[in-house]
C-alpha positions as a Python dict, from the first residue, in 0.01 Angstrom:
ca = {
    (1, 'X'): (0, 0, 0),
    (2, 'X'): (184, -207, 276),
    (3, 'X'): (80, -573, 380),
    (4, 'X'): (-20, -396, 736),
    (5, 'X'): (-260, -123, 571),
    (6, 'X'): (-428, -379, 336),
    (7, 'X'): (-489, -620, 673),
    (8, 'X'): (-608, -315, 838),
    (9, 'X'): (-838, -215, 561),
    (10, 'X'): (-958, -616, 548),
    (11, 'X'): (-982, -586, 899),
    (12, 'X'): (-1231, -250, 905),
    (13, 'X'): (-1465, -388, 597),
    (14, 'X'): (-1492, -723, 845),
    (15, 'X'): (-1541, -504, 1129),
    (16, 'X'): (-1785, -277, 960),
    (17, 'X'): (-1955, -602, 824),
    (18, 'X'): (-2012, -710, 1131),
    (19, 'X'): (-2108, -395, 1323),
    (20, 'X'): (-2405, -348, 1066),
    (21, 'X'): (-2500, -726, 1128),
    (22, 'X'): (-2551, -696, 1531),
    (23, 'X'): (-2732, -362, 1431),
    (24, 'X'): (-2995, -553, 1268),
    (25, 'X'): (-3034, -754, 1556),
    (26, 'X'): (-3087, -507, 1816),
    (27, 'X'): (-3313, -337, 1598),
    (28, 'X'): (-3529, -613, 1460),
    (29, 'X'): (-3498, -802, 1834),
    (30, 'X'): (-3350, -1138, 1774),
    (31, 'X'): (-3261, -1141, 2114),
    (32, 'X'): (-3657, -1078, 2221),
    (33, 'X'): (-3507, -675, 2298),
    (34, 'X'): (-3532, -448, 2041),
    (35, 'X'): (-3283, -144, 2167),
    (36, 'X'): (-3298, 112, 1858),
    (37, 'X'): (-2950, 355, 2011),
    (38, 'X'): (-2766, 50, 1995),
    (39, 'X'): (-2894, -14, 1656),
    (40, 'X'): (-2803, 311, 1601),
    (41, 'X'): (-2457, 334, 1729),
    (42, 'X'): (-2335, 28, 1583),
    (43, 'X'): (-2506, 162, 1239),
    (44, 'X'): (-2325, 467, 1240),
    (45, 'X'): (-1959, 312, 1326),
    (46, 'X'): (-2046, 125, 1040),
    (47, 'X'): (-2066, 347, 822),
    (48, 'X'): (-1767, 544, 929),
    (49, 'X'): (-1606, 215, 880),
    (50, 'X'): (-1678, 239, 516),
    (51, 'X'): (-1966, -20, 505),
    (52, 'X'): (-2175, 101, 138),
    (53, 'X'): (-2488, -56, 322),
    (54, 'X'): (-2495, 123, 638),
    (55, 'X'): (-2425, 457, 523),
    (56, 'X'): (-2719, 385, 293),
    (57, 'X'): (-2954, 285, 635),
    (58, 'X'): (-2827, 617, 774),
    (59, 'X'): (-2903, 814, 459),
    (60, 'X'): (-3227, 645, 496),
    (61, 'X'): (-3279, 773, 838),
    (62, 'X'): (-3188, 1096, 794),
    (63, 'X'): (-3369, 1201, 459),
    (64, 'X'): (-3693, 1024, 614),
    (65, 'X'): (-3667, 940, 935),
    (66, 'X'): (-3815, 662, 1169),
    (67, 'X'): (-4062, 624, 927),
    (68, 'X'): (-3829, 533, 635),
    (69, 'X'): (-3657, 282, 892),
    (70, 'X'): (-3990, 127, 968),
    (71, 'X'): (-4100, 89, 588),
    (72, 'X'): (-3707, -54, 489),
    (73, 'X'): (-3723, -331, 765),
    (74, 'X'): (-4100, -345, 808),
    (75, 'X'): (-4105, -361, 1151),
    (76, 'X'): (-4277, -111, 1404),
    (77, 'X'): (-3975, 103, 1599),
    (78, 'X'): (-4053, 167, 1933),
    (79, 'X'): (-3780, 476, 2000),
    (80, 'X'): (-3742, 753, 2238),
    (81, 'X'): (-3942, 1061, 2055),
    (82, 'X'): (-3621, 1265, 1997),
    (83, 'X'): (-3495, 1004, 1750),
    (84, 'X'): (-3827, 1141, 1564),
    (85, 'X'): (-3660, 1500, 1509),
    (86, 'X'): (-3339, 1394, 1360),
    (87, 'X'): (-3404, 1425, 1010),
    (88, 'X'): (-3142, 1618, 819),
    (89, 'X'): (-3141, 1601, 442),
    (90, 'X'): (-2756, 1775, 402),
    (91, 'X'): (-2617, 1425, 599),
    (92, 'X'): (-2862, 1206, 396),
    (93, 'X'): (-2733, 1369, 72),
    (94, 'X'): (-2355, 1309, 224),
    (95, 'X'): (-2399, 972, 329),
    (96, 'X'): (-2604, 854, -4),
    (97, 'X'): (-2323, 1033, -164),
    (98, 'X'): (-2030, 798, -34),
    (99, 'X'): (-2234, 476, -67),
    (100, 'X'): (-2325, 573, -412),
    (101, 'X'): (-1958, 608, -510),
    (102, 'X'): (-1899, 244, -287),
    (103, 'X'): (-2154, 140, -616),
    (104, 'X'): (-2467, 79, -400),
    (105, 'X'): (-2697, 90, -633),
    (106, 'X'): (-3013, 167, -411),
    (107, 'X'): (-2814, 438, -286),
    (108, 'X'): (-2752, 561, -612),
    (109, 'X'): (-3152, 539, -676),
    (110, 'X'): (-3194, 771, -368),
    (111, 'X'): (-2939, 1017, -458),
    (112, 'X'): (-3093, 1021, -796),
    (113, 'X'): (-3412, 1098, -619),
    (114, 'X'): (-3229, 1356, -436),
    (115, 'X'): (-3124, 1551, -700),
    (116, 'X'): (-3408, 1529, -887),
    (117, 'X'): (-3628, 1650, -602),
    (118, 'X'): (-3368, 1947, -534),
    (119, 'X'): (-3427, 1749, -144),
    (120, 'X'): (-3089, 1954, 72),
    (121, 'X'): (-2982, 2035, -247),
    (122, 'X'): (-3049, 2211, -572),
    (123, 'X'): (-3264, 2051, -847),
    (124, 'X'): (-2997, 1908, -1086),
    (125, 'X'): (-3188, 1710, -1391),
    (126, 'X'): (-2821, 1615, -1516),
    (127, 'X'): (-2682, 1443, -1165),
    (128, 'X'): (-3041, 1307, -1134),
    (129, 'X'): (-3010, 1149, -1428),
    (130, 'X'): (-2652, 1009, -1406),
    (131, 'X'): (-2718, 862, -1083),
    (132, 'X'): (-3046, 653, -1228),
    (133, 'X'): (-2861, 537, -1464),
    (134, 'X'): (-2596, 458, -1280),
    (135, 'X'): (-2812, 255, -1059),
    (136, 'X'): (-3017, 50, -1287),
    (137, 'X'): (-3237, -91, -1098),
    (138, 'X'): (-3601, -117, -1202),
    (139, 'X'): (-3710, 236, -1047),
    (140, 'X'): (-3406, 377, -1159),
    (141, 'X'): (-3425, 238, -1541),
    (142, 'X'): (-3818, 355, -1531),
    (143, 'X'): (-3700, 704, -1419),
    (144, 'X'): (-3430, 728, -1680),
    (145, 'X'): (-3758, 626, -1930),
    (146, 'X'): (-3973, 936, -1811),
    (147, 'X'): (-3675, 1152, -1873),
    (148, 'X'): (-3647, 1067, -2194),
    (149, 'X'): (-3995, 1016, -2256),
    (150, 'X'): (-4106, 1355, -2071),
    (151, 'X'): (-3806, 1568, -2196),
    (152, 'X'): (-3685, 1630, -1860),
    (153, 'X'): (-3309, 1812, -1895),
    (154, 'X'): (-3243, 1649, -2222),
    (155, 'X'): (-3434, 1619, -2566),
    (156, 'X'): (-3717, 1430, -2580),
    (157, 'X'): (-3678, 1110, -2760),
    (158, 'X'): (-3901, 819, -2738),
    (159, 'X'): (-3666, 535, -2874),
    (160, 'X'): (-3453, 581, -2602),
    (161, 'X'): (-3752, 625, -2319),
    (162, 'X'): (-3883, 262, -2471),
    (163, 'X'): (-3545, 117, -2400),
    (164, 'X'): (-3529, 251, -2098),
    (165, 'X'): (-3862, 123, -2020),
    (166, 'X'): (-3765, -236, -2163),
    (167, 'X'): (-3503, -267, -1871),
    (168, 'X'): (-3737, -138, -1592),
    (169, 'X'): (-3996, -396, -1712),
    (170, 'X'): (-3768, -702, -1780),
    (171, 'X'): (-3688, -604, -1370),
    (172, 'X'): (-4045, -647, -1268),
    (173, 'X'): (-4158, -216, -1268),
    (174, 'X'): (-4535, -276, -1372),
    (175, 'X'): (-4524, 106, -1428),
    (176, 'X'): (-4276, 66, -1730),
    (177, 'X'): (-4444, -229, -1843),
    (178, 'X'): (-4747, -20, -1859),
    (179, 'X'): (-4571, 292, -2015),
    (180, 'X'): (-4453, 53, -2278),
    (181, 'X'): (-4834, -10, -2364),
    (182, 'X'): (-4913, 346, -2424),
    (183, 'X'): (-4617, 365, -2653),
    (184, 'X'): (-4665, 84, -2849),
    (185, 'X'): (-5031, 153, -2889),
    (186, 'X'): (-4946, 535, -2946),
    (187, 'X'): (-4687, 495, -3182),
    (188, 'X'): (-4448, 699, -2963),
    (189, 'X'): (-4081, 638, -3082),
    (190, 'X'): (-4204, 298, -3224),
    (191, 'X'): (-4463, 192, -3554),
    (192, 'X'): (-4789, 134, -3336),
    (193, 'X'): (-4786, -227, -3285),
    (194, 'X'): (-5119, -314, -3090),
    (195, 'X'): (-4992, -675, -3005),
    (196, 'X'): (-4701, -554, -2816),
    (197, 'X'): (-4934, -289, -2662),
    (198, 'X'): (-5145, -571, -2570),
    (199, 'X'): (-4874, -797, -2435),
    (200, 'X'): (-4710, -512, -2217),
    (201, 'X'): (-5075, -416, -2064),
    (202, 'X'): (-5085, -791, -2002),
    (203, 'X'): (-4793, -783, -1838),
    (204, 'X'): (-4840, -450, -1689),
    (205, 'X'): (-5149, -635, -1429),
    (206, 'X'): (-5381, -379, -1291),
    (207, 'X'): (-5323, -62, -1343),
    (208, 'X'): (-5368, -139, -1748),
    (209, 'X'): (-5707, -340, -1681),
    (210, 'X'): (-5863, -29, -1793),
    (211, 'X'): (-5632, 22, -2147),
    (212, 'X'): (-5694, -370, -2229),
    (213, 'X'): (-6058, -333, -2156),
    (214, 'X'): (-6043, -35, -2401),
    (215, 'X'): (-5880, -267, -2687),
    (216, 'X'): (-6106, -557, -2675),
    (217, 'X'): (-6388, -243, -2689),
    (218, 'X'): (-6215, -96, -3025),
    (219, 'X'): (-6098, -457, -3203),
    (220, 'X'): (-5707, -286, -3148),
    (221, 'X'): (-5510, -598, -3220),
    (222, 'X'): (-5754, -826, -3112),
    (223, 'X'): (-6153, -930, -3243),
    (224, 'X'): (-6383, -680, -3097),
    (225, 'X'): (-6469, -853, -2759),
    (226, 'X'): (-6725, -674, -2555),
    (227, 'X'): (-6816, -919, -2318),
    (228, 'X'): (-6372, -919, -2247),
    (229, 'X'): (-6393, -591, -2251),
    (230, 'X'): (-6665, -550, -1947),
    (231, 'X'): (-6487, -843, -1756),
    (232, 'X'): (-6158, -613, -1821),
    (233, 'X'): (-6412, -290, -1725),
    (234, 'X'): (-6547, -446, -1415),
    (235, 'X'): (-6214, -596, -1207),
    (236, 'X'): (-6065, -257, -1325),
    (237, 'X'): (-6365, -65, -1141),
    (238, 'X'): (-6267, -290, -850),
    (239, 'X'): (-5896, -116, -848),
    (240, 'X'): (-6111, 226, -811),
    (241, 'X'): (-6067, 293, -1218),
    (242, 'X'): (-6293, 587, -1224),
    (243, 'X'): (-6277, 541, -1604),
    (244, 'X'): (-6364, 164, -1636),
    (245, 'X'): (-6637, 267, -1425),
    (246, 'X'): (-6775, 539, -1660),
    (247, 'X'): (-6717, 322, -1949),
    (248, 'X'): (-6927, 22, -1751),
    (249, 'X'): (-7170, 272, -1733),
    (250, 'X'): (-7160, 446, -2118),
    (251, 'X'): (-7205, 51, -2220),
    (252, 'X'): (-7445, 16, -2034),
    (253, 'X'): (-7613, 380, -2173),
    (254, 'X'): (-7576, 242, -2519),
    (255, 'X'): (-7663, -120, -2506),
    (256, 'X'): (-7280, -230, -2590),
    (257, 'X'): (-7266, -610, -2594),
    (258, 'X'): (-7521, -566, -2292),
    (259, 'X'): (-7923, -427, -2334),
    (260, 'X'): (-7963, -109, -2266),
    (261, 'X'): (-7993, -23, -1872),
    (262, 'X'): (-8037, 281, -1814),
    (263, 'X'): (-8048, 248, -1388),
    (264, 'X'): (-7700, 52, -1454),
    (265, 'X'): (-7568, 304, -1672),
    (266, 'X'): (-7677, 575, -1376),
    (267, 'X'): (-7530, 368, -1111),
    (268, 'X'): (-7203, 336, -1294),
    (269, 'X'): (-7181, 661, -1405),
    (270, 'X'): (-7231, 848, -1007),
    (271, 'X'): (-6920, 593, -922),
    (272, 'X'): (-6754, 755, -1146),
    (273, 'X'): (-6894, 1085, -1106),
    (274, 'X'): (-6800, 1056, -755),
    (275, 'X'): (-6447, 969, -828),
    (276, 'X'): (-6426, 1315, -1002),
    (277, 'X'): (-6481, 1137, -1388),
    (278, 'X'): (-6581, 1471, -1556),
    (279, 'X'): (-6739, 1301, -1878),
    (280, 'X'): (-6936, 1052, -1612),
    (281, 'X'): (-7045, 1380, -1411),
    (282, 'X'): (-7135, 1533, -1772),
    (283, 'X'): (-7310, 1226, -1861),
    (284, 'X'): (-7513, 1197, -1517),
    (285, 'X'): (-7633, 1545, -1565),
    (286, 'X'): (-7780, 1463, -1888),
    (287, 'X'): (-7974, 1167, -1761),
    (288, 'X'): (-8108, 1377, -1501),
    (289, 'X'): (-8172, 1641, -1736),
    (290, 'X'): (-8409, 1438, -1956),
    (291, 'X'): (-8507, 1221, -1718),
    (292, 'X'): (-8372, 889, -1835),
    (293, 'X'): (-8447, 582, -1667),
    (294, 'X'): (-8528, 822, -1349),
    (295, 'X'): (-8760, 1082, -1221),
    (296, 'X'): (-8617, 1424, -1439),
    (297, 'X'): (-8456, 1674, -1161),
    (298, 'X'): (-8310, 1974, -1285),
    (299, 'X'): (-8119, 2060, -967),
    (300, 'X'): (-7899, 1735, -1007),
    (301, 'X'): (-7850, 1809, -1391),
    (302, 'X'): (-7699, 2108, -1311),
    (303, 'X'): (-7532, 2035, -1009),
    (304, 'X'): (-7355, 1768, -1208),
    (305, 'X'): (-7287, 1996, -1496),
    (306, 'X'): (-7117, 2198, -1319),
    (307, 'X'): (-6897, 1994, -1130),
    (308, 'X'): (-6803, 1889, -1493),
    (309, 'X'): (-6768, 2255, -1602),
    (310, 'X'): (-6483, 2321, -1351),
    (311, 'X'): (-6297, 2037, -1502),
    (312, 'X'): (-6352, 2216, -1872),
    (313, 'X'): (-6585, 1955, -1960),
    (314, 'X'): (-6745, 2127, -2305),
    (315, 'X'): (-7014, 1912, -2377),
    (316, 'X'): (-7151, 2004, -2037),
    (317, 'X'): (-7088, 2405, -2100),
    (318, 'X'): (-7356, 2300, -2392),
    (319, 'X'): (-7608, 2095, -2220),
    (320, 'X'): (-7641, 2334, -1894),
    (321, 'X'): (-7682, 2662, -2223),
    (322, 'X'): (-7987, 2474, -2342),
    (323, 'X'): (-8087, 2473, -1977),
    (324, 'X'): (-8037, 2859, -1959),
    (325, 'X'): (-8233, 2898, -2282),
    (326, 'X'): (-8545, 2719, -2162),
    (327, 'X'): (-8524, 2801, -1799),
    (328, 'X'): (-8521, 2478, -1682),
    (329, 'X'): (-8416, 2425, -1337),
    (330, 'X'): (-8285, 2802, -1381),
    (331, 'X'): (-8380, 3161, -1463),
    (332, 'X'): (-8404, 3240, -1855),
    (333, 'X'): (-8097, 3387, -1943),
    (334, 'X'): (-7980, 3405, -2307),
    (335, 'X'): (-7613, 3607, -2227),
    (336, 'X'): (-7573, 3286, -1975),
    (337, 'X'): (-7616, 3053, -2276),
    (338, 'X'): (-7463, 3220, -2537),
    (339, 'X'): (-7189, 3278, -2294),
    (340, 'X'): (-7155, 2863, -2190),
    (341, 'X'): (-7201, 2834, -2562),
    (342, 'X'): (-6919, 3030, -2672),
    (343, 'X'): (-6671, 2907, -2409),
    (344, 'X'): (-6746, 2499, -2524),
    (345, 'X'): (-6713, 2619, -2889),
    (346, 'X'): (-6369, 2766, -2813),
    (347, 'X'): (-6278, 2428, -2595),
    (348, 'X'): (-6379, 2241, -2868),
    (349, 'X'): (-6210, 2399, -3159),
    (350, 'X'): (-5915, 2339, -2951),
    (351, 'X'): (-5935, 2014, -2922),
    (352, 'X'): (-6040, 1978, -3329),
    (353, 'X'): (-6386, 1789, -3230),
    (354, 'X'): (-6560, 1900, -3543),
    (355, 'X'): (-6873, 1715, -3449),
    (356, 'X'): (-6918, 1928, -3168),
    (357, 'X'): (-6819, 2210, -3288),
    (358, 'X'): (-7061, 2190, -3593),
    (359, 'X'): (-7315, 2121, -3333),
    (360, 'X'): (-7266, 2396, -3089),
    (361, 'X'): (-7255, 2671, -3401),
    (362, 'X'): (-7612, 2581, -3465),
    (363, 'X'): (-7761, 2549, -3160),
    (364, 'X'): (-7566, 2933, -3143),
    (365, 'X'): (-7742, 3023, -3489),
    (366, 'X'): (-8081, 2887, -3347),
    (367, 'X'): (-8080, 3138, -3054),
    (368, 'X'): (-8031, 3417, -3312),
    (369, 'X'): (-8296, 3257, -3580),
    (370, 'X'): (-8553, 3207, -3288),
    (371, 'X'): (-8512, 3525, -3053),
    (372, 'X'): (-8656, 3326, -2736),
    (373, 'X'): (-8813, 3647, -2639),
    (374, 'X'): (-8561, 3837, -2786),
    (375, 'X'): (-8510, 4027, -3117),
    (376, 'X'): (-8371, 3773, -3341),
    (377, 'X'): (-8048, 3835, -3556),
    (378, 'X'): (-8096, 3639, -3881),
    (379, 'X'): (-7795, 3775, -4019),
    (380, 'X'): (-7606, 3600, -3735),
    (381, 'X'): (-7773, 3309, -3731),
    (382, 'X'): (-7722, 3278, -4145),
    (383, 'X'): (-7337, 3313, -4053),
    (384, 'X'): (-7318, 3066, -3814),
    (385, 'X'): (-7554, 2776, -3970),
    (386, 'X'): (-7312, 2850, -4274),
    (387, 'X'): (-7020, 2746, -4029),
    (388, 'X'): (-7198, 2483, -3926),
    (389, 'X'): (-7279, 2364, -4234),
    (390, 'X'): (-6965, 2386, -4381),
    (391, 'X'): (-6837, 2097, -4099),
    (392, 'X'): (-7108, 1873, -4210),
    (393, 'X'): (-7409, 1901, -4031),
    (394, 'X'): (-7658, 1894, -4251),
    (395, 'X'): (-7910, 2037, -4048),
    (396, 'X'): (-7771, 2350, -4059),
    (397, 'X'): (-7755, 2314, -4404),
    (398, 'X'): (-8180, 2256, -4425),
    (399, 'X'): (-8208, 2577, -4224),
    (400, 'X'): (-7980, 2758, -4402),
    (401, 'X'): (-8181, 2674, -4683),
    (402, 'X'): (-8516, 2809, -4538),
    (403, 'X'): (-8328, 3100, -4370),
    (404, 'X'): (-8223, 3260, -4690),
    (405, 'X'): (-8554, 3243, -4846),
    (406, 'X'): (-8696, 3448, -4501),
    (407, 'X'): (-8413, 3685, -4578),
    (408, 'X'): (-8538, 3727, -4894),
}
């Protein structure tokens, strides 16, 4: 290259440089004028010019318009509308594309995001990924972390994710911080360590108030501190936890380093409820059911039930049986039950909750034993208090006992 071209190529990066500078001002108004096709004009000579940050602003602009602008300088635009309609993700793609390859890194986020998205382009897991890591900065590293963790165009492995987390959270990214929590308390690509899990959801802020309040409840790593564990519960419930909120209220329920209140346990639950908390919804119906700490109403039971049954809440396909059984709030229908009952046994032996499962086969067994107005089937019901029985309930065990002597 001659003297003249590298002056002339010194001369355009200047030149560029300081095209994208008296952009800024036109758009941002230093001059008390904000003119946005100046800003625009001078933004896109800029980037012809070669300037890595302006073809970034421009692949901003096009991929999400005047609203991306607005959210990058955080400043209201005030625009003709057809500046509104100029979106085009092909030229985002291209002008991401040659800033990435300038080594912008937050243009090599956005292409990353790009191709990951399949946004004017198709969905390419292997460029998506090459471009995060590429970038490294703290999105970028977290991304790279949920490939690994998630599996997403390469093999899952968890060692790698939590490295890949590490970087995101040494940058600041709560999220990875908070990823690194789960891990670490999980065991996921790491010996469970609940310190560390504790540390990161320390560091994490709050979106783990909820996980922290959860390990002061359990003793994980720490003494068994309920009263920590409602502080952690309640400013977590401020955030909008839905869970915190449903714990708050099953501590409430139980009298969990608090007395038992039931109308606090209710009030914490419908938050929660509300928030679309199925085992809050599951436990609301319940109180109404039996009427605890509040007038019994059968029409909220199972209007909570089911709003917990469309979210394949089990426990709930059990309690609103028992209310088909008895007619409560409902017509007596034993198909209904049996039905609800054999639809939360098969959601439960999914899951492996043997508690409920043993639970479930005998109430099952006792609608064959008794009949409820039906011919009873004590051959059934022997088969499934035997099932019962056999995971421990020793209930069914007792009526197994005087079952086989009315067999007899």
């Amino acid at each position: 290259m001659s003297n003249f071209e590298e002056d002339l190529m010194e001369f355009n990066e200047i030149d560029a440089y300081k095209k994208l500078q008296d952009a800024k001002k036109f758009l941002c108004g230093e001059d008390g004028n904000q003119n946005f096709e100046e800003f625009l004009l001078l933004s896109k000579m800029s980037a012809l010019q070669g300037n890595d940050h302006s073809q970034y602003i421009m692949g901003i602009f096009y991929e999400d318009g005047m609203e991306g602008l607005e959210d990058y300088f955080q400043i209201e635009i005030k625009a003709d509308e057809k500046y509104y309609k100029m979106k085009n993700n092909k030229k985002a793609l291209e002008l991401y594309k040659k800033s990435a390859n300038q080594g912008h890194k937050d243009a090599q986020y956005a292409l990353g995001n790009m191709y990951f998205r399949g946004t004017g382009i198709e969905s390419d897991y292997e460029k998506a990924l090459y471009w995060f890591k590429s970038s490294k900065t703290d999105f970028a590293c977290f991304n790279v972390g949920c490939f690994y963790e998630n599996g997403i165009g390469v093999n899952q492995d968890y060692e790698t994710a939590i490295k890949w987390y590490e970087k995101s959270a040494e940058l600041g990214n709560s999220n990875a911080s908070y990823n690194l929590g789960v891990m670490y308390k999980m065991g996921q690509g790491c010996e469970i360590d609940y310190e560390k899990a504790i540390k990161w959801y320390e560091i994490a802020g709050e979106r783990a108030l909820y996980n922290l309040g959860l390990m002061y409840a359990d003793g994980e790593g720490v003494e068994i501190d309920y009263k920590k564990a409602i502080d952690l519960f309640e400013k977590a419930a401020k955030h909008g936890s839905e869970l915190a909120m449903y714990q708050l209220g099953y501590m409430y329920n139980q009298g969990i380093g608090v007395d038992v209140d039931l109308e606090q346990a209710r009030i914490w639950y419908e938050k929660s409820a509300n928030l679309g908390c199925s085992d809050a919804q599951c436990n609301l119906g319940y109180i109404y059911q039996e009427g605890l700490g509040i007038e019994q109403n059968y029409e909220k039971a199972i209007m909570w039930y089911e709003k917990a049954i469309e979210q394949n809440e089990y426990i709930a396909k059990s309690n609103l049986a028992e209310m088909y059984i008895f007619g409560h709030g409902v017509e007596v229908d034993l198909e209904k039950a049996l039905a609800l009952y054999e639809d939360a046994l098969n959601d439960a032996r999914e899951i492996g909750d043997e508690e409920e499962i043993s639970i479930v086969l005998f109430n099952m067994a006792e609608v064959y034993e008794i009949g409820y107005g039906k011919e009873a089937d004590l051959d059934k019901a022997k088969a499934l208090y035997e099932e019962s029985a056999a995971y421990g309930l020793e209930e069914a065990s007792e009526r197994l006992d005087n079952l086989k002597n009315q067999i007899k």
